[in-house]
C-alpha positions in Angstrom: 161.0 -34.5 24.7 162.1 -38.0 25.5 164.3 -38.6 22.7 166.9 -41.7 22.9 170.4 -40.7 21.4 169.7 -41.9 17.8 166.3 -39.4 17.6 168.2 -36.8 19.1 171.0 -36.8 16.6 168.2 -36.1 13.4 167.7 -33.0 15.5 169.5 -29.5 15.2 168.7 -27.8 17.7 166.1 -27.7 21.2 165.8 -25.4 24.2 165.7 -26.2 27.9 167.3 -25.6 31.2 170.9 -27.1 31.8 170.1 -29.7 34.2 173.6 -31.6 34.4 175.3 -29.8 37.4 178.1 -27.6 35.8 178.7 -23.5 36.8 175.6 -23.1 33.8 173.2 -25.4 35.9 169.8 -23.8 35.4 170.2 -22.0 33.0 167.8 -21.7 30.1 170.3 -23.5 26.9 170.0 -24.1 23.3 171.1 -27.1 22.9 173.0 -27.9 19.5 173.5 -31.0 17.5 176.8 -30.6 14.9 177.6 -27.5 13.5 175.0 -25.6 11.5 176.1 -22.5 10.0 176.9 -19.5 13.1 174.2 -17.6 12.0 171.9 -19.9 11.8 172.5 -20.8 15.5 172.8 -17.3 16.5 169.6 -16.9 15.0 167.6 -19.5 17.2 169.5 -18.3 20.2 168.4 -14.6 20.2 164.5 -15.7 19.9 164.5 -16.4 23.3 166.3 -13.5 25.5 166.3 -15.7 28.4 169.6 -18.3 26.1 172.5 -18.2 28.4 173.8 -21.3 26.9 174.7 -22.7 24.3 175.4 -26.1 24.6 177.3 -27.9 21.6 178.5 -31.4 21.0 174.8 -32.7 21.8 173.6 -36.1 21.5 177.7 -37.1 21.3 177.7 -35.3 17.9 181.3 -33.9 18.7 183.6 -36.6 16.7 186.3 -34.8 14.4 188.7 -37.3 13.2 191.5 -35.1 14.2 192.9 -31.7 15.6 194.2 -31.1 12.0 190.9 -32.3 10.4 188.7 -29.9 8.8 185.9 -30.9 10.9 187.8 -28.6 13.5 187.2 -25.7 11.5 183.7 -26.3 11.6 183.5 -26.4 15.7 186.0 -23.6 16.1 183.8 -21.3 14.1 180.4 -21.5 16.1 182.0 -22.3 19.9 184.3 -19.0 19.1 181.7 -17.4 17.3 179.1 -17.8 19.9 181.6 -17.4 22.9 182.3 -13.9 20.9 178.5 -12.7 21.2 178.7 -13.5 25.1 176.8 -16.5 25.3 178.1 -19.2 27.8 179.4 -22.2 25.7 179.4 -25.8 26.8 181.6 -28.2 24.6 180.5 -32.1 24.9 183.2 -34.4 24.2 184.8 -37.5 24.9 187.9 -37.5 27.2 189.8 -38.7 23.9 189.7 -35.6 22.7 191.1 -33.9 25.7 194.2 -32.7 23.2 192.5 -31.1 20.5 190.0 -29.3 23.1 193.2 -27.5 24.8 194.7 -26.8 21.5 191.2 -25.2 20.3 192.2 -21.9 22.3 188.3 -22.4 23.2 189.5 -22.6 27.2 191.3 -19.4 27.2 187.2 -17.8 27.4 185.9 -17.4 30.9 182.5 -19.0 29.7 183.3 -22.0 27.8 182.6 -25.0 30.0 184.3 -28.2 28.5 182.0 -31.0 29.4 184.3 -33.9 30.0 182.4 -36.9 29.1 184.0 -40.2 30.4 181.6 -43.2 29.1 181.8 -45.4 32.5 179.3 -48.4 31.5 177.6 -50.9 34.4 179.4 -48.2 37.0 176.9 -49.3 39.9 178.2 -53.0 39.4 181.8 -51.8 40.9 182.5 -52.3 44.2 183.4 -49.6 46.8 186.7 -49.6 46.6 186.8 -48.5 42.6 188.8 -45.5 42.1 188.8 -43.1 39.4 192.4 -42.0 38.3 193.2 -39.0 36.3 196.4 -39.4 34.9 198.8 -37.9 32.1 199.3 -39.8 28.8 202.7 -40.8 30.0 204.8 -40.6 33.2 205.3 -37.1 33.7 203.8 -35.9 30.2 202.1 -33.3 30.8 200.8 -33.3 34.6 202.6 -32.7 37.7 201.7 -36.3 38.9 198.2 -37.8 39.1 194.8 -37.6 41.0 192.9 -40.5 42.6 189.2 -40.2 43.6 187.2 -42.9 45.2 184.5 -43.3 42.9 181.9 -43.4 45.5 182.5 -40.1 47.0 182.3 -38.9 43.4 178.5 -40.6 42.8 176.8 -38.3 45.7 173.1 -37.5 45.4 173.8 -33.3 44.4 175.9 -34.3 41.5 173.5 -36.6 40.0 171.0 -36.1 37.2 168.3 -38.7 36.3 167.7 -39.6 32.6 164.2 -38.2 33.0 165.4 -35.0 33.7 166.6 -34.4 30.2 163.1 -35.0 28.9 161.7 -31.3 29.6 163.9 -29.9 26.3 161.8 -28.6 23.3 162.9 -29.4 19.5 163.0 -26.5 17.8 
């Protein structure tokens, strides 16, 4: 497909196989741009018995203003509705939204994957001692303490997926 993020954001919906490496890697996914009506989507995922996935927030299209938004509405009814037909369900969306995601109830489902996306720009241009820290809001918020990865460790080869390898997807 070779789309860049601004051509694949006029798109709804295309197929391929999950090739970030999460428990769904492989598997053939309809990937999903907003939230078009549940039926719709149900629709394009049962023309293809071989959808295991669906995989929304696409193309960085998950952006509700806030938990209480009505936006929220609108995400809770296709990931629930689509996690209720037995479909694996990946949610893209920025670690900012971390709250809302755990307050969705969409994480109490055995197959929703929440894709964590954390934009780390020029990451090769830090040196080897850079560190990733996942940490609470506040001291003692809401975590028993924090976690501390050495970023390099984190970078290996099997966790890796090259921008080319999102070009295989078909626009539907």
């Amino acid at each position: 497909m070779g789309l860049n993020t601004e051509e694949r954001q006029n798109v709804v919906y295309f197929t391929g196989y999950e090739v970030e490496h999460t428990i769904a890697y492989g598997m053939k996914t309809l990937f999903v741009v907003g939230t078009p009506p549940l039926e719709e989507i149900l629709q394009q995922a049962n023309r293809d018995i071989d959808i295991k996935q669906i995989y929304f927030g696409t193309s960085q299209s998950f952006n509700p203003k806030s938990i209480t938004h009505v936006e929220y509405q609108a995400w809770d009814k296709v990931i629930l509705g689509c996690l209720d037909e037995g479909y694996w369900v990946a949610l893209d969306f920025g670690v900012e939204h971390i709250e809302g995601v755990i307050e969705s109830g969409y994480c109490e489902h055995d197959k929703f994957i929440p894709m964590i996306s954390v934009k780390l720009p020029y990451i090769k241009q830090l040196n080897y001692n850079a560190t990733l820290k996942l940490d609470d809001r506040t001291w003692g918020a809401t975590n028993p303490g924090v976690w501390t990865h050495h970023l390099p460790s984190l970078m290996s080869k099997d966790k890796f997926t090259y921008w080319d390898q999102y070009t295989q997807d078909t626009t539907l």
